[in-house]
VEXDREN-510396 format. One record per residue (C-alpha): x, y, z; residue in one letter. Coordinates in steps of 0.02 Angstrom, whole numbers, plus 50000, padded with zeros to 5 digits. Example, Ala and Ser with C-alpha at 12.3 -4.5 7.8 and 13.67 -1.06 7.14 Angstrom:
REM VEXDREN-510396
506154977550390A;506844994750357S;
//
This chain:
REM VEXDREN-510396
505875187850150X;504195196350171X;502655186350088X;501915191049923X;500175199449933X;498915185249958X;497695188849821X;499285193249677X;499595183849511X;501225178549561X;500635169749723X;499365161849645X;500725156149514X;501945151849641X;500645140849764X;499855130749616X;501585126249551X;501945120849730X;500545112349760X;500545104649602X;502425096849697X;501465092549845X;500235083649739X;501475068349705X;501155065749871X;499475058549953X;498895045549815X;500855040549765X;500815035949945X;499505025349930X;500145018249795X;501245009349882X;500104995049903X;500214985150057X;499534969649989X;500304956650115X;499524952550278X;500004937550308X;501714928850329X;500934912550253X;500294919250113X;501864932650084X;502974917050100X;502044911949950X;502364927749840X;500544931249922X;499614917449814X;498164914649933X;496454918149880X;496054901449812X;497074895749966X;496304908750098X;496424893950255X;496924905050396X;495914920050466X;496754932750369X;495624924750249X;494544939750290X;495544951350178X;496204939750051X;494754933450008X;493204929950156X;492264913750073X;493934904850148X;493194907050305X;492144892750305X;493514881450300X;494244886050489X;493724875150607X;493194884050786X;493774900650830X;495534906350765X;496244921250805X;498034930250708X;499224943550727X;500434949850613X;502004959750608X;502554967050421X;504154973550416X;504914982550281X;506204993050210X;506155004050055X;507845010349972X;508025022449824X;509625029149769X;509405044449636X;510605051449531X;510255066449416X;511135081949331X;510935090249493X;511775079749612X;511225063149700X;510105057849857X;509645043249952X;508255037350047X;508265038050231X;508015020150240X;507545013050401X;506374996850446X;504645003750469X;503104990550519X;501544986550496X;500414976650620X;498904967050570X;497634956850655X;496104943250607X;494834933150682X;493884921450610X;492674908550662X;491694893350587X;490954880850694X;491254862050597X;489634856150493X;488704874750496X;488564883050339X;488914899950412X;490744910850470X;491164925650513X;492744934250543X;493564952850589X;495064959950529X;496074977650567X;497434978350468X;498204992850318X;497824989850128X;498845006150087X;500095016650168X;501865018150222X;503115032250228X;504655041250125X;506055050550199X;507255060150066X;508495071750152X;508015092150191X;508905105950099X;509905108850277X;510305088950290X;511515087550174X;512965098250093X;512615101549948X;510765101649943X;509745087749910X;509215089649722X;507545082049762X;507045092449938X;505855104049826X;504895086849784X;504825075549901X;505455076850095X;504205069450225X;503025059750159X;501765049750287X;500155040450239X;498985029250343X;497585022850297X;496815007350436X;495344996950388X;494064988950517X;493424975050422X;491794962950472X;491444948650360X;490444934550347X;490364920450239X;488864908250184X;489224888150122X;487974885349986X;488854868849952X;490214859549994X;491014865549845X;490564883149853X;490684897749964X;490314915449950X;490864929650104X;491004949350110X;490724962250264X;490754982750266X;492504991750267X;492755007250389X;494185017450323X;495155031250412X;496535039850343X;497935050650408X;499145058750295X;500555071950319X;501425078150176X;502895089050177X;504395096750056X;505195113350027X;504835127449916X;506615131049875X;506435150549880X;507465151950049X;508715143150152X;507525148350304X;506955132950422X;505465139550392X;505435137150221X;504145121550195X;502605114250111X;501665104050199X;500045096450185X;499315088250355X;497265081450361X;495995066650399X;494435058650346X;493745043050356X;492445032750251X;491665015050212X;491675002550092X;491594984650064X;492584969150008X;491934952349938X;492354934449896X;492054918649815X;492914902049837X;492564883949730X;493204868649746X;492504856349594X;493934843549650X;494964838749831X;496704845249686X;495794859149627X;495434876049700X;494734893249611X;494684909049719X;494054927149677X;494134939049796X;493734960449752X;493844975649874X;492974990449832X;493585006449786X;493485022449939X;493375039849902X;493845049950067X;493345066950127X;494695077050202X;495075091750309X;496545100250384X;497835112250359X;499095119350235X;500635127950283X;501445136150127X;502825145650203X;503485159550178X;502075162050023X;500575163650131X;500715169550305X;499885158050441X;499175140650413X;497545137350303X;495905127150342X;495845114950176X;494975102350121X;495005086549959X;494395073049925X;495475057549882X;494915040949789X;495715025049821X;495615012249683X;494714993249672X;495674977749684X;495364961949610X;495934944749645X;495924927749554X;496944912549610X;497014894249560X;497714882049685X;498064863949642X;498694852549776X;499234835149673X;499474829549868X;499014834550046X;500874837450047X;500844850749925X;499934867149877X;500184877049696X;499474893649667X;499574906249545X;498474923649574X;498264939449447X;497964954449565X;497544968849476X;497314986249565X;496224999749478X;497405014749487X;496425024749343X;495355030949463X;496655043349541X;496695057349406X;496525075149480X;496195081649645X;495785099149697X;496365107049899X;495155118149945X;495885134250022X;495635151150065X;497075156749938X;496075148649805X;495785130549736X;497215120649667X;497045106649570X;498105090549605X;498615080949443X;499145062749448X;498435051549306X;498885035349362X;498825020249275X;498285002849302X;499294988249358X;499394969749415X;500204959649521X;500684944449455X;500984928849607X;501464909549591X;501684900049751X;501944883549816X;502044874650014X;502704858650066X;502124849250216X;503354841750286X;502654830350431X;501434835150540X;502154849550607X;503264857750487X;503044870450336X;504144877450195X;503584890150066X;504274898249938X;503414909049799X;503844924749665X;502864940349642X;503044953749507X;502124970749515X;501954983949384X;502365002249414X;500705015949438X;501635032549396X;501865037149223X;503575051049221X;502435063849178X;501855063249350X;503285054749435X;503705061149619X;505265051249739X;504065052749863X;503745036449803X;505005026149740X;504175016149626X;504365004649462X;504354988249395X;504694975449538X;505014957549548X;504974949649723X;505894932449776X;504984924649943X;505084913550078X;504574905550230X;504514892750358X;502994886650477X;502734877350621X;500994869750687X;500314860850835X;498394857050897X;498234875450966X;499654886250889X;500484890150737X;501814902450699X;502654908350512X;504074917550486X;504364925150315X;505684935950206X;505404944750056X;506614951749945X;505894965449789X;507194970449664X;506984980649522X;508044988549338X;508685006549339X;507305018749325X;507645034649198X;506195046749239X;506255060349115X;504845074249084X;504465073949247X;503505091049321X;504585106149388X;504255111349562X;504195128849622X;506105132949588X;506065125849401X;507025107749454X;506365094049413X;506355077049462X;507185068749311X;508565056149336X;509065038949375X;508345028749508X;508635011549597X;507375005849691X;507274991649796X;506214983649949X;506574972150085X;505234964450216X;505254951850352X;503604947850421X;502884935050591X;501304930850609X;500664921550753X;499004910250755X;497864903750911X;496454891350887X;495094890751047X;
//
C-alpha cells in the first residue's frame, strides 16, 4: 500500500484519528500511580505519612526524617503484576501479564539531639508498562491492537530533602525533585496486515519540581502527618513513526503535565506495641486535559480529561518483641479515566487492595517483606473513542493487580 500524499485531507483525517488512539497512551501510563516505596509502609495499605520512621520518609513525607537516629540507608524491590481480561462484541484479549519491578532507594540521616536531617531518595512516583497482544499474535486478531499494544512509561525522580525540628512536637522537611522521563508508545493502525503497520510514539524530557512535608506530634499516642508533591510539566522530543500513512519517521515534540499529590495521615499508637493509621491521598489528575505532538505533518491534539481521585489507606503494626513485626493494612483507589477517554493501555478502575507484611530488626539491620493483593468489579466501558479503523474500545473488563515487595535497611 503506497502512502497517501502528505499534505491531503484524508491524511490529515486519518493521523489525527490515530493519534487521537495513541493519545490514551503517555498520561494513562502515568496514571498508574506508583505510590508504594516501601515494603513497611505497603504492608500497611501504605498508611505512613504520620508514621514516616524509616528513610523512605523522604518521599512519604520528609519532616519524618528527624526522627532517624544516625545515618540509615534503604533499598527496595516493588514487584508487581497487572492482569486485564477484556471481552467485547469483537472478540476477547488478555494482558500479557508478566512480573515487572520497580527498584527504589533512600538515605536519610539525623544525628540524635540536632534539630536538622537530611535525606536522598531515587525512586519512580509514576510509570510501569502494558502489553496487549499484536494483530499477528493471535488468531483472530486482537480486538484491541488498534488501541493499545506496547505501552512503556518511566518516569525516575532524584530527590534531596531536608528537614528542620522547630520543636519537639513539630517538624517541617522538603528538597527539589529532578524528573526524567522516558516513554515509548506503540499500537497499530489497522489499515494493513503489514509488520510494518504501527503507531508508535518514542521521546524524552526531563524537569524539576519539589515535594514537602509536615509532621506533629501533640501526644507520645498521637501523630498528624501531611506530606504534598508538586505537580511537573515535561518538555519532550522524539520521534513518530506513523506507518504506512507518512513515509519515514518525524522529529516531534509535547509537553506532558503530571498532577500534585497530597497526603494526610493520623497515627495513634495506644502502645509502643501498636501503630494505627489512616491516610487520604488524593492525586490531582484534572490537570491532564489535552496535549498537542508537534510534527511536521501538522499538530495533533491529544485529548484525555482526567479526573480526580483518592486513595483511601488504614493500617495497623504489631510489635511483637524486640525483634519481630507484623502488618497488615487495606487500601482503596478510585479510577482517573472517564469511558469517554478510556484506553486498555491502562487497565484501570475502582480498586480495593488487601496487604500484608512481616519485619524483622536488629541494632544494625532490618528487613520487610510484603504482599499486596488489588481486586476490583467488572468494568463496562462504553462510548469509548474509535481508533483509526472505526473499533472502539467498548466492552467488559477485569482488572486486577498483584505485588510483592523487599526492602532492606542499614543503620551506620
Amino acid at each position: 500500500m503506497h502512502s497517501l500524499p502528505l499534505a491531503s485531507p484524508a491524511c490529515r483525517a486519518a493521523l489525527l484519528l490515530a493519534m487521537a488512539g495513541l493519545a490514551a497512551g503517555p498520561a494513562p501510563a502515568s496514571g498508574t500511580r506508583v505510590g508504594f516505596k516501601d515494603a513497611f509502609a505497603m504492608a500497611r495499605g501504605n498508611a505512613f505519612v504520620a508514621t514516616a520512621d524509616n528513610p523512605s520518609a523522604v518521599y512519604y513525607n520528609p519532616a519524618g526524617l528527624t526522627q532517624l537516629d544516625g545515618a540509615r540507608l534503604s533499598a527496595s524491590v516493588y514487584a508487581v503484576r497487572l492482569s486485564s481480561d477484556y471481552r467485547g462484541a469483537a472478540g476477547t484479549a488478555s494482558l500479557d501479564a508478566g512480573f515487572q519491578t520497580i527498584p527504589q532507594t533512600f538515605f536519610g540521616w539525623h544525628q540524635p539531639g540536632e534539630a536538622w536531617a537530611c535525606g536522598f531518595g531515587v525512586y519512580l512516583p509514576f510509570g510501569l508498562s502494558t502489553d496487549w497482544p499484536k494483530g499477528r499474535e493471535t488468531i483472530p486478531p486482537s480486538p484491541l491492537r488498534t488501541h493499545a499494544t506496547h505501552n512503556e512509561e518511566r518516569y525516575v525522580t532524584f530527590n534531596p530533602v531536608f528537614a528542620w525540628q522547630f520543636t519537639p512536637a513539630l517538624s517541617i522537611g522538603g528538597g527539589l525533585t529532578y524528573n526524567r522521563l522516558n516513554v515509548d508508545l506503540q499500537r497499530e493502525l489497522g489499515i494493513t496486515s503489514a509488520l510494518t503497520d504501527l503507531l508508535r510514539f518514542k521521546a524524552d524530557g526531563d524537569t524539576f519540581g519539589f515535594n514537602c512535608g509536615l509532621l506533629w506530634k501533640p501526644a507520645p499516642e498521637h501523630a498528624f502527618g501531611l506530606s504534598y508533591q508538586h505537580h511537573t510539566s515535561i518538555k519532550l522530543n522524539g520521534t513518530t513513526d506513523t506507518v504506512p500513512l507518512v513515509p519515514g519517521t518525524e522529529p516531534s515534540s509535547s509537553r506532558f503535565a503530571f498532577p500534585e499529590v497530597v497526603i494526610v495521615g493520623y497515627s495513634y499508637r495506644p502502645t509502643s506495641q501498636w501503630n494505627i493509621e489512616a491516610n487520604l491521598d488524593w492525586t490531582n489528575w484534572d490537570r491532564v486535559k489535552t496535549f498537542t505532538i508537534a510534527k511536521p505533518s501538522g499538530p495533533l491534539p491529544l485529548p484525555f480529561n482526567w479526573k480526580s481521585g483518592c486513595f483511601y489507606e488504614l493500617g495497623v503494626t504489631r510489635w511483637l518483641g524486640s525483634h519481630w513485626n507484623v502488618s497488615g493494612g487495606w487500601l482503596y483507589t478510585e479510577d482517573s479515566t472517564p469511558d469517554a477517554t478510556y484506553t486498555p493501555a491502562v487497565p484501570d478502575s475502582n480498586r480495593a487492595f488487601y496487604s500484608l507484611g512481616a519485619g524483622y530488626t536488629t541494632s544494625r539491620f532490618s528487613a520487610m517483606l510484603a504482599w499486596h493483593e488489588g481486586v476490583s468489579s467488572t468494568r463496562t466501558v462504553s462510548g469509548s473513542p474509535p481508533s483509526l479503523i472505526g473499533a472502539t474500545a467498548d466492552g467488559t473488563y477485569k482488572n486486577s493487580l498483584r505485588a510483592f515487595a523487599l526492602s532492606a535497611e542499614w543503620r551506620f
